[in-house]
C-alpha positions in Angstrom: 175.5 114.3 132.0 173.8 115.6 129.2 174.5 116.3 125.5 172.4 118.2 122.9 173.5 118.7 119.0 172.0 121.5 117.9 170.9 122.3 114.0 173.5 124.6 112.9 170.8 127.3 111.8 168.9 127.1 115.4 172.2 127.4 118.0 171.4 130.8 118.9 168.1 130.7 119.0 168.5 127.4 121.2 170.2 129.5 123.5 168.2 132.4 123.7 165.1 130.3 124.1 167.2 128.4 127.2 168.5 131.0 128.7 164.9 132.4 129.1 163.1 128.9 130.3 166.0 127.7 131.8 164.2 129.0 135.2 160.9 126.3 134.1 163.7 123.4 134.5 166.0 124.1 137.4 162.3 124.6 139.7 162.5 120.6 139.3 166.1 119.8 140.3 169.6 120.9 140.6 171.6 122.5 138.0 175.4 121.9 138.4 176.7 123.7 135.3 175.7 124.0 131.5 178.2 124.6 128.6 178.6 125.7 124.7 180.6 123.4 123.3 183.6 125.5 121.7 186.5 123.0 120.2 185.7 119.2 119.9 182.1 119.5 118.8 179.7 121.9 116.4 176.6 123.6 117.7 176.5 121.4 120.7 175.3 121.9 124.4 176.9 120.1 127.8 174.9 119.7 131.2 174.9 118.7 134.5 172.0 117.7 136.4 172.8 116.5 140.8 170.1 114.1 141.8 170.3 111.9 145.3 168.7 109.1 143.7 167.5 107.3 140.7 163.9 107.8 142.4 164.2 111.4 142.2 165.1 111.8 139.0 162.0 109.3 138.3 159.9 112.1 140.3 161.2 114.8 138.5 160.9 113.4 135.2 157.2 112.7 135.7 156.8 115.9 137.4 158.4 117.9 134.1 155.8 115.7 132.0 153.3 117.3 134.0 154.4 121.1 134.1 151.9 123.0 131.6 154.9 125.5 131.4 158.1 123.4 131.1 156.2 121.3 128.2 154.7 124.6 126.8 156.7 127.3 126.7 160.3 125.3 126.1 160.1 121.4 125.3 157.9 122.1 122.1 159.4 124.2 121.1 163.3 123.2 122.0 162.8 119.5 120.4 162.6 120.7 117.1 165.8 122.4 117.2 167.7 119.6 118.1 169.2 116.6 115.9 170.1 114.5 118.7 170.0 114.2 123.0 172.8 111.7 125.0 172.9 111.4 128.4 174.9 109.3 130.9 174.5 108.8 134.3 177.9 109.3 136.3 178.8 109.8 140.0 182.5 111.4 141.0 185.2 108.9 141.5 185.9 108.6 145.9 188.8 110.5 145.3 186.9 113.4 143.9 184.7 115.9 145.4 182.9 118.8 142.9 184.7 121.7 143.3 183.9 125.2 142.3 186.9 126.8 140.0 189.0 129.9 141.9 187.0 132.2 139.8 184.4 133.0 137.1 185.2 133.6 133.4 187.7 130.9 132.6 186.9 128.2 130.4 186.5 124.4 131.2 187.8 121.2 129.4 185.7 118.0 129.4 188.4 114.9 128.8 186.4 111.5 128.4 189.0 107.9 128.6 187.4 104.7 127.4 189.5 102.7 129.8 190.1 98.5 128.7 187.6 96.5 130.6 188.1 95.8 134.7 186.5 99.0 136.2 188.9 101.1 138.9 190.3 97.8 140.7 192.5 97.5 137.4 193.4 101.0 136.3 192.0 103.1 139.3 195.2 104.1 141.0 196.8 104.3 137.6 194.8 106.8 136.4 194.4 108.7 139.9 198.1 109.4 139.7 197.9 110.3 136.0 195.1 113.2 137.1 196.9 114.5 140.3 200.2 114.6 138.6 198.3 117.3 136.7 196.4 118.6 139.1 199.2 118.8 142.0 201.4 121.1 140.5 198.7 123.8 139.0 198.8 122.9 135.4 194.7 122.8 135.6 192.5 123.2 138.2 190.3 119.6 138.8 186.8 120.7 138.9 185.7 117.1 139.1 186.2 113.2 138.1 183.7 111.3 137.2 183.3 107.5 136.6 180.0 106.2 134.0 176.8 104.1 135.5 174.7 104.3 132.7 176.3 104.9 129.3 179.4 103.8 127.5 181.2 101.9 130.0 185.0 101.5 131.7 184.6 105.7 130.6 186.1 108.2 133.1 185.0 112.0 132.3 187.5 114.9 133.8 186.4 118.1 133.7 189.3 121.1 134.2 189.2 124.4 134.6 191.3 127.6 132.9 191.6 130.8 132.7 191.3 130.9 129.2 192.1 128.3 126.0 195.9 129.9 125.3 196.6 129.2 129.2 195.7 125.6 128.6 197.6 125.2 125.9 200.6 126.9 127.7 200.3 124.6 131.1 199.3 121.9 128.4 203.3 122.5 126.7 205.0 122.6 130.7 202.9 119.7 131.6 204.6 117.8 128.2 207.9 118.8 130.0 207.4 117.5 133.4 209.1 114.2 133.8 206.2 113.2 137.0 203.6 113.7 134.5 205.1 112.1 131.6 206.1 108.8 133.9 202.1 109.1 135.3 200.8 109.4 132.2 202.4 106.2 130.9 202.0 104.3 133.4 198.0 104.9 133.2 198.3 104.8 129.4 199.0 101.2 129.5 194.6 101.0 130.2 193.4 103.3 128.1 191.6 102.5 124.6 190.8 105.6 123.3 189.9 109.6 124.6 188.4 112.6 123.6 188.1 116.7 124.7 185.7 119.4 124.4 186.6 122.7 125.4 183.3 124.4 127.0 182.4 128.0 127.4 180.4 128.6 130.6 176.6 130.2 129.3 175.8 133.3 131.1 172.8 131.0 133.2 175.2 128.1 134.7 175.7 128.0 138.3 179.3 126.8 137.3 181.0 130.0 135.4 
C-alpha cells in the first residue's frame, strides 16, 4: 500500500503528470489499482503495488533508481509536488482472495481497524464474521482483506466496492438494520481500538476501475 498527500495547488497537475508516466512505473512491476482520495482525506493518492517477494521489490526498486526515464521524466519532477509518501506492506488475510468488482465505474471504500494486540489467533474469526456478515448478504462487494507486515501493526485494511457513494450509504442504513450484522459487529468490536475510511474514486489509469 501506498499513500501520497499531495500540495493542494499541485493535485491536478499530480495527476496529469501520473497519468502520462504512469506507463515508466508499471514496466517495473504490477499495478493492482490506484485511487483519488474523495471523503476521508484532502488532495491525497492510494496504490497498490503485487510483488512475490521482498527480493523483487528490492530488484525493482534498484532497477527504478536506474531508469534514465522513470527518474527523469516523473520522480523529479513528482517529489516536489508532494508533502508526504506512507507505505505499508500488507498481504490478504487466508480467507481472502483479490477480487475484481462486478463492474467498472463504482467507487471503492478503504476501512482500516487498529485491532488490540494478539494478531488473528485473538480477533481473527471475530472480525471474519463481522466482514462476511457484510459481505454475505450484498450490502458491499469485498474486493479484498488485508492484514499489515510492515507498518502500523494489529491493523486490518478492507477495501469495498459500490456502485456509487449514495448506494453505500443506503446498504450502509439496511446493514444498521440487520440484526446478523449488528450481533457480528459487536462481537468483533470487543478487539478493536480505533478505525478509519476513505472513499476512493478509481483514476482513469488503474487496472482496478
Amino acid at each position: 500500500f501506498r499513500t501520497y498527500c499531495i500540495r493542494p495547488d499541485q493535485n491536478a497537475a499530480f495527476l496529469k503528470l501520473t497519468a502520462e508516466k504512469i506507463h515508466l512505473r508499471t514496466a517495473h512491476s504490477e499495478l493492482i489499482g490506484y485511487w483519488s482520495v474523495e471523503y476521508g482525506g484532502l488532495n491525497q493518492v492510494f496504490h497498490i503495488w503485487k510483488y512475490d517477494s521482498y527480493a523483487q521489490r528490492a530488484a525493482v526498486r534498484a532497477a527504478l533508481a536506474q531508469d534514465p526515464s522513470w527518474v527523469s521524466q516523473y520522480l523529479s519532477k513528482v517529489l516536489p509536488m508532494l508533502t508526504s509518501q506512507d507505505n505499508e506492506v500488507v498481504y490478504l488475510v487466508p480467507w481472502s482472495s483479490l477480487k475484481s468488482p462486478p463492474q467498472e465505474g463504482g467507487v471503492y471504500e478503504l476501512v482500516s481497524y487498529q485491532m488490540r494486540p494478539g494478531g488473528p489467533a485473538v480477533w481473527g474469526n471475530a472480525f471474519q464474521a463481522a466482514i462476511t456478515a457484510h459481505d454475505a448478504p450484498g450490502y458491499a462487494k469485498l474486493v479484498g482483506a488485508f492484514h499489515s507486515e510492515f507498518g502500523q501493526l494489529n491493523t486490518v485494511h478492507t477495501l469495498w466496492w459500490f456502485e456509487s457513494a449514495d448506494q453505500r450509504a443506503t446498504f450502509r442504513q439496511k446493514a444498521h438494520n440487520d440484526g446478523r450484522v449488528v450481533a457480528a459487529v459487536r462481537n468483533s468490536f470487543i478487539h478493536l481500538d480505533s478505525q478509519k475510511n476513505k472513499l476512493l474514486f478509481p483514476c482513469p489509469f488503474s487496472p482496478m476501475k
